[in-house]
C-alpha positions as CSV (number, residue, x, y, z in Angstrom):
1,X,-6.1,12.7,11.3
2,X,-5.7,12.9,7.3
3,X,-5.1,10.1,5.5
4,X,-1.0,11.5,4.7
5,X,-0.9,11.7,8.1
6,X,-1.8,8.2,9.6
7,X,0.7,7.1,6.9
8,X,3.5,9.3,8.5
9,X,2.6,8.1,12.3
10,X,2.5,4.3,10.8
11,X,6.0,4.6,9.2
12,X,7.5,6.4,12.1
13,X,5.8,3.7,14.1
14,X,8.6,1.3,12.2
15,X,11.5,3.0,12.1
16,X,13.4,1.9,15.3
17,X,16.6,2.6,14.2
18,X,17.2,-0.3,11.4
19,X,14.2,-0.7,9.9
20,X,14.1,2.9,8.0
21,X,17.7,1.6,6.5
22,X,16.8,-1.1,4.3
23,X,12.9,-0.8,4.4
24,X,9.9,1.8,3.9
25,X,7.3,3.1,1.7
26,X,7.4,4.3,-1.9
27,X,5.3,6.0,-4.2
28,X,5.4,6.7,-7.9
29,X,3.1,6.9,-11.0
30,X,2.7,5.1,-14.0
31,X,2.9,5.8,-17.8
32,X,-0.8,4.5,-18.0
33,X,-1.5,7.1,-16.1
34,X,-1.6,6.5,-12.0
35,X,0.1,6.1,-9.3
36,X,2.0,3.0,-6.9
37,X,2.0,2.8,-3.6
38,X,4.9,0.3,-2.2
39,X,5.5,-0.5,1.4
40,X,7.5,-3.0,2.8
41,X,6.2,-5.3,5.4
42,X,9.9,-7.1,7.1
43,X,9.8,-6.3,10.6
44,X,6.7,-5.3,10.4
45,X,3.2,-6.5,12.3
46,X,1.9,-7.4,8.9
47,X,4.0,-9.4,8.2
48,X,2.3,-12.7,8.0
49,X,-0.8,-10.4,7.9
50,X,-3.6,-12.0,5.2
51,X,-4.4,-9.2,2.7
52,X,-7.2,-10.4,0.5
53,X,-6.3,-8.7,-3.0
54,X,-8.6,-5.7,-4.5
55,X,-8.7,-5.4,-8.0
56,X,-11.4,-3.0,-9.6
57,X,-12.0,-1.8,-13.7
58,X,-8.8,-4.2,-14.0
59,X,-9.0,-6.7,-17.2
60,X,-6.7,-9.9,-18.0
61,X,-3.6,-9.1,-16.2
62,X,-4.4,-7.0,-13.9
63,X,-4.2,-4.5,-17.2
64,X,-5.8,-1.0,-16.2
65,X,-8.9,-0.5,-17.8
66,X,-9.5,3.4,-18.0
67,X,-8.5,5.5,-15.5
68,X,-10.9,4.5,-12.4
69,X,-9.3,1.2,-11.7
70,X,-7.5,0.1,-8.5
71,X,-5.1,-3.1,-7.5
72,X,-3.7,-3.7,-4.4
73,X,-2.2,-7.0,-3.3
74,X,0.6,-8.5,-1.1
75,X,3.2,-9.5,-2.9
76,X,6.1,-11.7,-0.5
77,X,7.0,-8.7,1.8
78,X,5.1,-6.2,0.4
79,X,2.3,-4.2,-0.1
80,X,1.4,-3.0,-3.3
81,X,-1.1,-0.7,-4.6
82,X,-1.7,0.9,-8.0
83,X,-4.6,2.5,-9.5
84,X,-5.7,5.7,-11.8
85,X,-4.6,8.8,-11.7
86,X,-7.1,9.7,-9.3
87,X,-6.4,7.3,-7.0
88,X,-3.6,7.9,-5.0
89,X,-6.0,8.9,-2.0
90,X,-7.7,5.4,-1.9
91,X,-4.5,3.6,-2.3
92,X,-3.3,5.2,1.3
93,X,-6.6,4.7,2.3
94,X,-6.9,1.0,1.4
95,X,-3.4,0.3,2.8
96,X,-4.1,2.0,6.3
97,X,-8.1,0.4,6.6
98,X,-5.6,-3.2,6.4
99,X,-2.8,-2.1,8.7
100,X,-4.5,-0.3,11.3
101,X,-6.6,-3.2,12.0
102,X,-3.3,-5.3,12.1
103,X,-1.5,-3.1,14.9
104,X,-2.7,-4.5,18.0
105,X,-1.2,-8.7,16.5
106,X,1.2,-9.9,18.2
């Protein structure tokens, strides 16, 4: 399965009726250029889920430097990811390597 797709089985995997209402999974770009990648965590298994931060070609805060740079963190119920312009592929990919080996937890 591509990447786009694992991401469409894991948020159909959440939606259960109230979960789609109030949370879910964003993406945007940036005036820097790049892109973000946003995805709530409430009610999810990842919850309480440790995420050890990523942060690559990224200078004093977290400021981009060129365009192959990446940053991905949790942030209170949320995942975030940014990176270059290029990097909207390893962002999904980054955030699916964490949560697929998270769906099993209780």
């Amino acid at each position: 399965m591509n990447p786009l797709d694992r991401l469409e089985a894991w948020y159909l995997r959440q939606c259960n009726g109230d979960w789609e209402h109030q949370y879910g999974v964003k993406i945007g770009t940036l005036d820097n250029p790049g892109w973000t990648l946003d995805v709530d965590l409430t009610g999810t298994r990842l919850e309480s889920a440790r995420f050890d931060t990523i942060a690559e070609n990224v200078g004093p805060g977290n400021h981009p430097e060129g365009n192959d740079w990446v940053h991905c963190q949790v942030e209170g119920l949320k995942w975030r990811g940014a990176g270059g312009p290029r990097k909207l592929g390893r962002l999904v990919e980054e955030f699916l390597a964490w949560a697929e080996r998270h769906e099993d937890d209780p």
